[in-house]
C-alpha positions in Angstrom: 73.8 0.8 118.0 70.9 3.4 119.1 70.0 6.7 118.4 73.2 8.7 119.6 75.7 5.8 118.1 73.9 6.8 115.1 73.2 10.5 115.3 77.2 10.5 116.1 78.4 7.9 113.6 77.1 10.4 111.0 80.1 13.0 111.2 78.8 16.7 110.7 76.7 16.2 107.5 72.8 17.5 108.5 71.2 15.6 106.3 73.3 12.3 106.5 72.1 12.7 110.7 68.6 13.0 109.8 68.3 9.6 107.2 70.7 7.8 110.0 68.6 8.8 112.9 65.4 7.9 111.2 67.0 4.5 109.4 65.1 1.7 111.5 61.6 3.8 110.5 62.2 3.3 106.7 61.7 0.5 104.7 62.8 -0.6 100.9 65.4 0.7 98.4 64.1 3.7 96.4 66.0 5.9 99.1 67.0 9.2 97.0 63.5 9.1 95.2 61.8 9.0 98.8 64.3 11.4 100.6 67.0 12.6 98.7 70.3 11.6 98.2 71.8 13.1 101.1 69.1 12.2 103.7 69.3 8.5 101.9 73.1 8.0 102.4 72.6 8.3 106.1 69.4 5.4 105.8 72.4 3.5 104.1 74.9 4.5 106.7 72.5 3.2 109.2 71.9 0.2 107.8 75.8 -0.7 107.0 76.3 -0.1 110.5 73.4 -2.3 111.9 75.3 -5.0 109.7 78.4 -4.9 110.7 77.6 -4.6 114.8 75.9 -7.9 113.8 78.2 -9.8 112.9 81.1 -8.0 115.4 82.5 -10.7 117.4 83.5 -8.6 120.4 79.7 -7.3 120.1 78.4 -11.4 120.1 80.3 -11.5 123.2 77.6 -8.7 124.9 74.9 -10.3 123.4 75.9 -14.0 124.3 76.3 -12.5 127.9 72.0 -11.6 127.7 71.1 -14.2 125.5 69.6 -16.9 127.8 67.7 -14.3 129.8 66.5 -12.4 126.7 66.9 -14.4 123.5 66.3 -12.6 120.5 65.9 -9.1 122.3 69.4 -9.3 123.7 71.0 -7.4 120.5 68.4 -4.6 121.3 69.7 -4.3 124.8 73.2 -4.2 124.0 72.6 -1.0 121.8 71.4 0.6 124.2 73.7 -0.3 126.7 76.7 0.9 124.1 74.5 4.3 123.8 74.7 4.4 127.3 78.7 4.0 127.2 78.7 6.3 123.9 76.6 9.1 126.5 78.5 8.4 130.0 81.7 8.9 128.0 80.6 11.8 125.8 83.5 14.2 126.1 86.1 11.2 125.4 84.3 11.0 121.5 82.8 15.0 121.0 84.4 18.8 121.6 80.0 19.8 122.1 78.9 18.7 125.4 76.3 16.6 125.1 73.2 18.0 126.3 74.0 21.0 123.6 74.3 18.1 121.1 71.4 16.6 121.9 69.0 20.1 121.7 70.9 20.3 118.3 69.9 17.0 117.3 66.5 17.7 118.0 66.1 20.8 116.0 67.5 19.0 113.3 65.1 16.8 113.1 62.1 18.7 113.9 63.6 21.1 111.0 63.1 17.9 108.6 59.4 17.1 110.1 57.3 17.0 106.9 59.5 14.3 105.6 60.3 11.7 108.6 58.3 8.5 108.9 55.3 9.1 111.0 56.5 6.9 113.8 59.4 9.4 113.8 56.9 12.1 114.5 55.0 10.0 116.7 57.9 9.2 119.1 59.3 12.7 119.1 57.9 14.4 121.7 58.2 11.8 124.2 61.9 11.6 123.2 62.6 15.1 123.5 60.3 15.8 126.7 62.4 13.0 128.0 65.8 14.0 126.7 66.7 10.7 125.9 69.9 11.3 124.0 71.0 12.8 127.4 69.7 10.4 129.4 70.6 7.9 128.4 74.0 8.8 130.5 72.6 7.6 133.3 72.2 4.2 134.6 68.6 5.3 135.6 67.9 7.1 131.8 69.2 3.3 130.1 66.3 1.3 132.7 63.8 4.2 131.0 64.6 3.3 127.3 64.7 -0.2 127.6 61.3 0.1 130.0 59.8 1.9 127.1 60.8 -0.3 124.4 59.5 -3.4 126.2 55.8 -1.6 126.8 55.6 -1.7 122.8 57.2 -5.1 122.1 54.3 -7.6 121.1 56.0 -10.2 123.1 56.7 -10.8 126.8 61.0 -9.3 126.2 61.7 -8.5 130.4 63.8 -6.0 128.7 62.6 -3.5 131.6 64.9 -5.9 133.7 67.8 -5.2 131.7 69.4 -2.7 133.4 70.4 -5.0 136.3 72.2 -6.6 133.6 73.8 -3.4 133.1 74.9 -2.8 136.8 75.6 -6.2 137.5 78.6 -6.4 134.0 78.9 -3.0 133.9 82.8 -3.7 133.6 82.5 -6.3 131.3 80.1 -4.0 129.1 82.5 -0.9 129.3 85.1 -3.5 127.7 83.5 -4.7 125.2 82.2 -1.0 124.4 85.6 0.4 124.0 87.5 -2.0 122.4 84.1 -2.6 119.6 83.2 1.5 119.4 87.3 2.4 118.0 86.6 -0.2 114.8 83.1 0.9 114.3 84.0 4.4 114.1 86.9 3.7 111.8 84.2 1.8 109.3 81.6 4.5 109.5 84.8 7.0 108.5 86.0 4.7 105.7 82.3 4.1 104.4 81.8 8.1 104.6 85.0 9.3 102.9 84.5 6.1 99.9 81.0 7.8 99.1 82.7 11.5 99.3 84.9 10.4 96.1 82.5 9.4 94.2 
């Protein structure tokens, strides 16, 4: 999943948002010494649900449709073509439209600055002068994203092809999206309210 999967996938806890949003950026295990424990349960959140999109049959099925085109950068595409379901669906999953969400989101993270991984602070302003979260809505925003990420991929990916792959399945996508999306919510619940009781 991709930044709003993750952002949303977070329930209403601030600094569980921040760690989930920032959780591809950080790196070993001494999470609560680093960030604190509430900002390091969402680094955890994040990577529990990186692990269990992985190994999600219905989500092999998206990837296995990309594969031979872009080998190992077809799970990357298929996040962001489930944040693009996630966005293009938006009022189906949250009561806040999205584009208030996503100003939100940004403040949020700018409010944790001093502490996010430089990349983090580095990307930032192109992602907020760029609105991805909200653009990614759009057919248009998803060919953006994936153009970006293959300018900084050390290796030729033709992600910035990808979103003909998108238009071309887009029903097989959808699909996929909502029948994966229901159990990976229901995880993220479960793996939230376990931690709450303890």
């Amino acid at each position: 999943m991709n930044f709003l999967a993750h952002l949303y996938l977070s329930g209403n806890q601030p600094q569980r948002m921040v760690g989930n949003f920032i959780g591809d950026f950080v790196r070993g295990r001494d999470l609560a010494e680093q960030f604190g424990a509430d900002i390091a349960q969402g680094i955890e959140l994040h990577r529990a649900i990186d692990e269990y999109t992985d190994k999600h049959a219905i989500v092999k099925r998206s990837k296995d449709r990309l594969r031979a085109r872009y080998r190992h950068y077809a799970p990357v595409i298929v996040d962001v073509f489930y944040d693009h379901y996630l966005a293009s669906l938006w009022p189906r999953y949250h009561p806040v439209p999205l584009h208030d969400y996503a100003s939100a989101a940004y403040q949020l993270i700018e409010a944790h600055y001093t502490i996010v991984p430089v990349r983090v602070r580095n990307m930032l302003p192109y992602m907020m002068g760029g609105n991805w979260l909200l653009n990614y809505a759009s057919v248009e925003g998803i060919h953006q994203a994936l153009t970006g990420l293959s300018r900084r991929t050390t290796h030729t990916s033709n992600m910035e092809n990808a979103s003909g792959d998108l238009q071309r399945y887009y029903p097989e996508f959808l699909r996929e999206f909502e029948e994966f999306f229901p159990d990976l919510k229901q995880y993220c619940d479960q793996w939230i309210s376990e931690r709450a009781q303890n």
